[in-house]
C-alpha positions as CSV (number, residue, x, y, z in Angstrom):
1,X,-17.1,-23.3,-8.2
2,X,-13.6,-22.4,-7.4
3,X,-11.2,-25.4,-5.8
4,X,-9.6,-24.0,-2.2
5,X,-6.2,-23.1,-1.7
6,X,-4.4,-25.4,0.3
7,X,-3.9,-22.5,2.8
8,X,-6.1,-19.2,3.1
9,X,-5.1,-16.5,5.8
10,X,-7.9,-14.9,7.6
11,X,-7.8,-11.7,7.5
12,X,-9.8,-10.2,11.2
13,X,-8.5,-6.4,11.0
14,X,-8.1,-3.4,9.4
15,X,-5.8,-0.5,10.0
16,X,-5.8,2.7,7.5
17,X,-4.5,6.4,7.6
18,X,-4.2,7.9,4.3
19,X,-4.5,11.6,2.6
20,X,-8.1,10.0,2.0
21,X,-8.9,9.8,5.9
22,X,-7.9,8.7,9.4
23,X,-8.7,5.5,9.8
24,X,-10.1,2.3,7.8
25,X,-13.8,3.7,7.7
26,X,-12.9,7.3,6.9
27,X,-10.4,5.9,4.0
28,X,-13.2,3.8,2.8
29,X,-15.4,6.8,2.9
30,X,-13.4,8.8,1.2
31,X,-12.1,6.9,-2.0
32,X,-16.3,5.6,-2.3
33,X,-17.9,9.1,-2.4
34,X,-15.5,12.3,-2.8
35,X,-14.8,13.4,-6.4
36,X,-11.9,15.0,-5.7
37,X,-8.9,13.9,-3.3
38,X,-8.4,16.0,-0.7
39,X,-5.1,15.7,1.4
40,X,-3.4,18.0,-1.6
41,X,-0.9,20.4,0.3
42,X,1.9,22.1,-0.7
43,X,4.7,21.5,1.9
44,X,7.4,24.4,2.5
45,X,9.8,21.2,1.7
46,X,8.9,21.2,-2.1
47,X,8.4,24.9,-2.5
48,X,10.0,25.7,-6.0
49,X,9.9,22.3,-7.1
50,X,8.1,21.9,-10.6
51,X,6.2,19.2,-8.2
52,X,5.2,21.8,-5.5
53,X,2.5,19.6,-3.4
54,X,2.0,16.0,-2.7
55,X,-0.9,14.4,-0.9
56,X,-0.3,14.9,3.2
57,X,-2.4,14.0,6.5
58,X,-2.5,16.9,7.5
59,X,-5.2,16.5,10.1
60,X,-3.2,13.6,12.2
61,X,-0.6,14.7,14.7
62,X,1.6,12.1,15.9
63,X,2.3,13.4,19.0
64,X,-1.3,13.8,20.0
65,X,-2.4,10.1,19.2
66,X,1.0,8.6,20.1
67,X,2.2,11.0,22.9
68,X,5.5,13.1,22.5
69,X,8.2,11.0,24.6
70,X,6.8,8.1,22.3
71,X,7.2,10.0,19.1
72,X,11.1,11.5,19.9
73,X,11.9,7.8,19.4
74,X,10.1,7.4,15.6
75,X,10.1,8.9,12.2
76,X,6.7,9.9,11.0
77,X,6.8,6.3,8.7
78,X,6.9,5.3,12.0
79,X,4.3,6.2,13.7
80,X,1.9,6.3,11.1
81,X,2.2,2.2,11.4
82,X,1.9,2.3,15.2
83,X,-1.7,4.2,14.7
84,X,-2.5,1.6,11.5
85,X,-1.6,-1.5,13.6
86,X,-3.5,0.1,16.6
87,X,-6.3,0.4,14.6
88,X,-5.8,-2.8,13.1
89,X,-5.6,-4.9,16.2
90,X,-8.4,-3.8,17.7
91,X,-10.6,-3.7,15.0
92,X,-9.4,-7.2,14.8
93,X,-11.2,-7.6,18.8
94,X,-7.0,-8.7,20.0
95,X,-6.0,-7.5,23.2
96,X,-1.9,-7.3,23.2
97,X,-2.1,-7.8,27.1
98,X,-3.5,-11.2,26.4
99,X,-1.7,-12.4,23.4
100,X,0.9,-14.8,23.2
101,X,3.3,-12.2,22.1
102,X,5.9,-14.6,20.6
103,X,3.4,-16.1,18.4
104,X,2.5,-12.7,16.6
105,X,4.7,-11.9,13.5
106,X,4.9,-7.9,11.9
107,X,5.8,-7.8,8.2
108,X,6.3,-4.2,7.0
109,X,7.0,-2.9,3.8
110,X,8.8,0.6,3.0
111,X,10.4,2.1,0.1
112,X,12.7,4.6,1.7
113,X,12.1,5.0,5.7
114,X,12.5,7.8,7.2
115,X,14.4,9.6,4.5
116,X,12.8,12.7,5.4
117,X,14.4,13.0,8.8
118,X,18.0,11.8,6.9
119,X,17.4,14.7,4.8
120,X,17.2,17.3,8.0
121,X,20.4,15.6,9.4
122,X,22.4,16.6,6.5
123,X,21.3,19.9,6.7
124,X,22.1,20.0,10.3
125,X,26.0,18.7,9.4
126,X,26.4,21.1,6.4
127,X,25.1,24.1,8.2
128,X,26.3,23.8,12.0
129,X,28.3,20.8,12.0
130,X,28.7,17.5,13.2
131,X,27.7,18.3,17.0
132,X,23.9,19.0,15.6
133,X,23.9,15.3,14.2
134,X,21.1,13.7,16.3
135,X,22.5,10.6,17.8
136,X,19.2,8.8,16.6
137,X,20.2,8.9,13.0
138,X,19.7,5.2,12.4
139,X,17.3,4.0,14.5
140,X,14.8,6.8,12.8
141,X,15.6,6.7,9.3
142,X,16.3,2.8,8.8
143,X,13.7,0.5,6.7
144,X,12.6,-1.5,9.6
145,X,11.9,1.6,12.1
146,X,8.2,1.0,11.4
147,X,8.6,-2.8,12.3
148,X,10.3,-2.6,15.5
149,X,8.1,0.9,16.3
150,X,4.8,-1.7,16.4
151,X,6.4,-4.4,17.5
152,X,7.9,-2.5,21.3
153,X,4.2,-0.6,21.1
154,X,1.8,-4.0,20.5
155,X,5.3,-6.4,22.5
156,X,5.0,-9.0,19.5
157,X,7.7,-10.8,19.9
158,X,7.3,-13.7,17.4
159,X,9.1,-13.2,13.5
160,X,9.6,-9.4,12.1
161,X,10.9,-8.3,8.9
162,X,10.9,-5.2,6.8
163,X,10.2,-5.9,3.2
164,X,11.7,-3.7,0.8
165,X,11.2,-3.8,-2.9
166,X,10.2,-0.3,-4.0
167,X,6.6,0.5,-4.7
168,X,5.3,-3.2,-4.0
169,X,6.5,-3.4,-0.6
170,X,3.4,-3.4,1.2
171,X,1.8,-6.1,-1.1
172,X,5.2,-8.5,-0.6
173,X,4.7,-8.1,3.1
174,X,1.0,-9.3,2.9
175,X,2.0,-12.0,0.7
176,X,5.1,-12.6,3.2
177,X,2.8,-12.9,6.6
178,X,0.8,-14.9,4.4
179,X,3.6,-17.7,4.1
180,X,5.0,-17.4,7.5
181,X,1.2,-18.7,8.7
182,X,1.3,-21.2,6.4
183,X,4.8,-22.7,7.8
184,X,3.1,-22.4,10.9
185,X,5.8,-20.0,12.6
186,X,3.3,-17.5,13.6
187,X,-0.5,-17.2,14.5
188,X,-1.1,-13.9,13.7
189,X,1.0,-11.6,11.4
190,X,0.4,-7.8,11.6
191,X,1.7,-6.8,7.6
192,X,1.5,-4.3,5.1
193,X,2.9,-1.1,4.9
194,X,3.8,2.4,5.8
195,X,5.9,5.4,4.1
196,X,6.1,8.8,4.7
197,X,8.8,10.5,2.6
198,X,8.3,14.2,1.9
199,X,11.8,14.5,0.8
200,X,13.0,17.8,-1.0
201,X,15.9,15.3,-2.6
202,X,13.5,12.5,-3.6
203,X,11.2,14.6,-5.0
204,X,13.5,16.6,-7.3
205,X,15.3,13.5,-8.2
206,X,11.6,11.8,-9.1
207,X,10.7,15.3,-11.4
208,X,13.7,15.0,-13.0
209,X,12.8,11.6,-14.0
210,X,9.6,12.8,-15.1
211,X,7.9,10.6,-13.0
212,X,6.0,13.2,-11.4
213,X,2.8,15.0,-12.3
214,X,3.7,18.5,-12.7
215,X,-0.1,20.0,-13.0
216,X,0.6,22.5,-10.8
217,X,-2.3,24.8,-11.6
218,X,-4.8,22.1,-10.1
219,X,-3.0,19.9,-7.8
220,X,-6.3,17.8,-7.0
221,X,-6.9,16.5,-10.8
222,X,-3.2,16.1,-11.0
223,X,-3.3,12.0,-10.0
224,X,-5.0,10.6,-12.9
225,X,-4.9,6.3,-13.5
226,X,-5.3,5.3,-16.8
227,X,-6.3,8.4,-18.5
228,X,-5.4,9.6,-21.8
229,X,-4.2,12.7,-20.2
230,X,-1.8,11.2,-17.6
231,X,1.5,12.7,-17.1
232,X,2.8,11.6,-13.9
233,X,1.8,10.6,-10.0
234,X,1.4,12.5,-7.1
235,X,3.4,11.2,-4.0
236,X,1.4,10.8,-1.0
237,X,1.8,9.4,2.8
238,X,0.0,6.7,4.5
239,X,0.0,3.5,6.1
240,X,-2.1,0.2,5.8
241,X,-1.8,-2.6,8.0
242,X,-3.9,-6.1,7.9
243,X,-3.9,-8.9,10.6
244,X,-3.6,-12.3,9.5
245,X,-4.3,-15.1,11.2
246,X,-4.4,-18.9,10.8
247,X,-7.8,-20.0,10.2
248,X,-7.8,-22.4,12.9
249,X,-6.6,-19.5,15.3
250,X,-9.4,-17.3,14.5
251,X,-12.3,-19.9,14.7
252,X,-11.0,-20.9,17.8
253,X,-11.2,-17.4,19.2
254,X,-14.7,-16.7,17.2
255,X,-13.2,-13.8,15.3
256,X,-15.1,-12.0,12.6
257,X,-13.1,-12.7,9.3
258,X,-14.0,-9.8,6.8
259,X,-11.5,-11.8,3.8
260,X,-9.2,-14.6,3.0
261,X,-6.1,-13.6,1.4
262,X,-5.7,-17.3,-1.1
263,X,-2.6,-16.4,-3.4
264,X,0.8,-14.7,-3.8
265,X,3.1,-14.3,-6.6
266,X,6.3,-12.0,-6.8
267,X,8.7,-11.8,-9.5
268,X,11.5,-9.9,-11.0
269,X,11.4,-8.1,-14.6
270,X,15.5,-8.2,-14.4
271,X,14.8,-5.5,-17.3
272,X,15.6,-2.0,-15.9
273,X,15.9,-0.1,-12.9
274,X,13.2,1.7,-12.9
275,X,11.1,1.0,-16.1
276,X,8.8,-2.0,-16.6
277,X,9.3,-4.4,-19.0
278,X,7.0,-3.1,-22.2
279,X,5.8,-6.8,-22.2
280,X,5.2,-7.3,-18.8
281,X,6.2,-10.5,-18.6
282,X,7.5,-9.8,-15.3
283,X,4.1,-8.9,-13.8
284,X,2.6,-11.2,-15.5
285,X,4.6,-14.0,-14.2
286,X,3.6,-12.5,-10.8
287,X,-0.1,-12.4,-11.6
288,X,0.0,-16.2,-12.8
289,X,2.0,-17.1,-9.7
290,X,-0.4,-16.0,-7.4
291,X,-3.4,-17.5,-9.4
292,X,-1.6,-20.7,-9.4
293,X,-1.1,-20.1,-5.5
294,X,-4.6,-19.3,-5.3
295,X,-5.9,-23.2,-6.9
296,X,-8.3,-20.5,-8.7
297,X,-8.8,-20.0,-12.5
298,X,-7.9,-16.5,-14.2
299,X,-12.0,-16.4,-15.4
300,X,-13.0,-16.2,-11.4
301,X,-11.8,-12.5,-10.6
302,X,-14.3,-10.1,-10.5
303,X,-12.0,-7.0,-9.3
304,X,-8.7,-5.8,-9.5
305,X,-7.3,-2.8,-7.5
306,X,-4.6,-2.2,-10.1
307,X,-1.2,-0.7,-9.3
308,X,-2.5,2.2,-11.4
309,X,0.1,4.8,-10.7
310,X,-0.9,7.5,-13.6
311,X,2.5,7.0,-15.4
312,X,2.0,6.8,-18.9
313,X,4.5,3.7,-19.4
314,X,3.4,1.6,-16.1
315,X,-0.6,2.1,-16.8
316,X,-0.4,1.0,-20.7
317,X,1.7,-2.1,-19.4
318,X,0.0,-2.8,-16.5
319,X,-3.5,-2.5,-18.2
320,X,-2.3,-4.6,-21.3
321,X,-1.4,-7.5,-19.1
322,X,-4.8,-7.5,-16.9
323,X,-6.4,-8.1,-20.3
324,X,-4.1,-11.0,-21.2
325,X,-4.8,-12.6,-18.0
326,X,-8.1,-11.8,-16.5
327,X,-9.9,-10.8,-19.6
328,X,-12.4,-8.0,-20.2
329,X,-14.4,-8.8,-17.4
330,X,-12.8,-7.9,-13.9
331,X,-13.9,-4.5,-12.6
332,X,-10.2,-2.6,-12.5
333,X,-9.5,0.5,-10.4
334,X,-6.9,2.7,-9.0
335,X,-7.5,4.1,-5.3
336,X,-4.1,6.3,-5.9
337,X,-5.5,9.6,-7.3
338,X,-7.4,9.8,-3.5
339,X,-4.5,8.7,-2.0
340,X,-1.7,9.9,-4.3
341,X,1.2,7.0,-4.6
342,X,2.3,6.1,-1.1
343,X,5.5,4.1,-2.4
344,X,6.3,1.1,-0.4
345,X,3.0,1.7,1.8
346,X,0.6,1.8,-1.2
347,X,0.0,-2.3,-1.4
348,X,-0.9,-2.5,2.3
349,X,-3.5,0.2,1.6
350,X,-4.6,-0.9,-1.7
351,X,-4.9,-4.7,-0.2
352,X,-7.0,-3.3,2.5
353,X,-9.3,-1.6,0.6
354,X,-9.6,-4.2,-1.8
355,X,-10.7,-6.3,0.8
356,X,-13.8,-3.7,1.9
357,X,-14.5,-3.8,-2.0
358,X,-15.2,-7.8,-1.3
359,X,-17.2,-7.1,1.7
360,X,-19.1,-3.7,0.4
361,X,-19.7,-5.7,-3.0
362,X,-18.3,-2.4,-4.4
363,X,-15.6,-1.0,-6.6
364,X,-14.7,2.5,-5.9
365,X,-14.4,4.9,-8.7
366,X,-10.7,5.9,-10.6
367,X,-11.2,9.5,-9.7
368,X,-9.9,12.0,-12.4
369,X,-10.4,9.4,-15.5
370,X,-12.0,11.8,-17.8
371,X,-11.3,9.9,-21.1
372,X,-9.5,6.4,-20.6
373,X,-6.6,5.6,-22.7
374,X,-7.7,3.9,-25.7
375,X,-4.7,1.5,-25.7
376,X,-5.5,0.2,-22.5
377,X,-8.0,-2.6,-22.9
378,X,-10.0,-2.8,-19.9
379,X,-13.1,-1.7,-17.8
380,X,-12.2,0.8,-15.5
381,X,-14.3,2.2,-12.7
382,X,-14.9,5.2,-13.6
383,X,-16.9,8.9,-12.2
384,X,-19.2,6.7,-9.7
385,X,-18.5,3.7,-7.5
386,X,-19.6,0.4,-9.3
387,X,-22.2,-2.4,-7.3
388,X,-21.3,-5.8,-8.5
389,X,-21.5,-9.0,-7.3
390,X,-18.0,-10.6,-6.6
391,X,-16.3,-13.3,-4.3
392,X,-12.6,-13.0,-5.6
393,X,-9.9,-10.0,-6.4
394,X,-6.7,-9.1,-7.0
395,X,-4.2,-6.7,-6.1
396,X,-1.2,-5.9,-8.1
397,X,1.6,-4.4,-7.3
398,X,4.9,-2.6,-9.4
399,X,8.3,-1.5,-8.5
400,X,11.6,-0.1,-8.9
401,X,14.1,-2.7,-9.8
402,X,11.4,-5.1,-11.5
403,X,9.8,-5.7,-8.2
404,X,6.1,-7.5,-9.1
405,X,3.7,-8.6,-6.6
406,X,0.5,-10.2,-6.4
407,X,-2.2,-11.1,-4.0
408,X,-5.4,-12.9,-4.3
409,X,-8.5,-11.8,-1.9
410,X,-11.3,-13.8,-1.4
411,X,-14.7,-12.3,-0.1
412,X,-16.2,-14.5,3.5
């Protein structure tokens, strides 16, 4: 029997667009039955890249969910968190005509913005000069363009912040919303994340590091967690947004609450900039944090939706300290090889489907792990989705810069 945290969000909606599907139910879908991901393109951007391809939506269109005058005025990070807090709020049963506006917080994490849009701009200056510069530079390609995108669209008015901190952006914005409910500055927070950054730069700069998965030849097995045969991610685009709310504020309103987000930890590995510490203290101290935060014990996680990026260094690291802390027990998986790594958006969408895993009593499957690494000492979910019977789960998050992040999820 687990003792309660002293404070436990509600968490009343879902929002999701992913290279796995459009929307929280298609995602869901997706990473629970398909064997193989299927958002691989291969963008003219990247073309001669030793990383041609990366995981796209190509089936959304901005302009036709958002409307075009609406879109001139976002990047596509942008408005991929507009349709995910859309989706959110209503799936949360919120009406934003009815809301006390300045009582609704938006936390958003993103790694780089809209980078991709930066990148077009330059092009435009080098090749026809400073008069082709589109005046809306910064507005588009700045961090917290997503934040202020949703908050004009849903007129929340209350707190906003963009959270930055590489690829565990989205899970320090949960864990950020959390705490500003707690303080009691908000009733609702809309947080998580959203990145799209198809960036010919980034990309080449990311091969060069060997970060990359360079399995040109079959793009769609390329994303592999926890494999033997890993050799790199896949970069992929996507947004995942959860509402929050105090628990008093959603009894009051009879809201359906599909989780409880109990715990948050973050810390620093002040090791490298971008490699983990081989210890992983610094996760680890992240892990235990949000345990701690929690009022849980370490032997009460049944599932873990791991960071699980299908680098050899961060997998072997990341699955080494699961074992120190949670055991052999906890059913781990990564949702990133039907994904592919959405950077600073990936916690948002991890934390979301971590919490249908509470709900569905089921952990999807690590597509791609053919033969897990030997040296990483835990049980994966592997080839099929697992049934199990679970009430609490974690989601971990890395990062560049020794960014760690942690959440605890509790099933309802």
């Amino acid at each position: 029997m687990r003792s309660r945290s002293p404070f436990a969000a509600s968490v009343t909606g879902l929002g999701l667009v992913s290279a796995a599907g459009v929307g929280a139910q298609a995602t869901w879908d997706a990473v629970t039955t398909a064997v193989a991901p299927r958002g691989v393109c291969r963008p003219e951007e990247l073309r001669g890249l030793p990383c041609d391809f990366w995981y796209g939506i190509e089936a959304l269109n901005g302009e036709t969910m958002l409307g075009t005058s609406e879109c001139r005025l976002m990047d596509r990070f942008s408005q991929l968190a507009v349709i995910a807090a859309r989706e959110a709020v209503s799936d949360a049963g919120l009406d934003p005509h009815q809301w006390d506006g300045e009582r609704v917080a938006v936390v958003i994490g993103s790694a780089h913005g809209g980078l991709p849009f930066y990148d077009e701009q330059h092009r435009a200056l080098l090749e026809n000069g400073p008069r082709r510069v589109s005046p809306k530079l910064a507005p588009l390609t700045t961090v917290n363009g997503a934040v202020g995108s949703v908050c004009r669209d849903l007129q929340a008015r209350g707190p906003s912040m963009a959270v930055t901190t590489a690829c565990a952006s989205g899970t320090d914005a949960v864990g950020t919303a959390r705490r500003m409910l707690e303080a009691g500055v908000c009733d609702i927070a809309i947080a998580g994340g959203a990145e799209s950054a198809c960036s010919r730069l980034l990309l080449a700069s990311a091969c060069r590091m060997r970060a990359l998965s360079t399995r040109r030849e079959d793009p769609t097995t390329a994303c592999r967690p926890f494999d033997a045969d890993r050799d790199g991610f896949v970069v992929g685009e996507g947004a995942g947004l959860l509402v929050l709310e105090r628990p008093e504020h959603a009894s009051a309103r009879g809201a359906r609450v599909r989780a409880e987000v109990l715990g948050y930890g973050a810390s620093n590995d002040a090791f490298a900039p971008v490699a983990p510490d081989p210890e992983g203290n610094g996760i680890e101290s992240a892990l235990r944090a949000a345990l701690s935060d929690s009022g849980i014990g370490s032997g009460e996680v049944g599932h873990v939706n791991a960071h699980g990026t299908s680098t050899v260094m961060n997998d072997q690291v990341e699955g080494a300290v699961l074992h120190r802390v949670l055991g052999e027990d906890p059913l781990v998986t990564s949702t990133k090889a039907m994904t592919g790594h959405t950077l600073g958006a990936a916690g948002g969408i991890e934390a979301a489907l971590t919490v249908l895993a509470l709900q569905h009593q089921l952990v999807p499957a690590t597509v791609n792990l053919q033969s897990q690494d030997a040296g990483i000492p835990v049980d994966v979910v592997a080839k099929e989705p697992r049934a199990a019977a679970f009430d609490l789960a974690v989601k971990t998050s890395l990062g560049f810069g020794g960014h760690n992040a942690a959440l605890v999820l509790a099933r309802r």
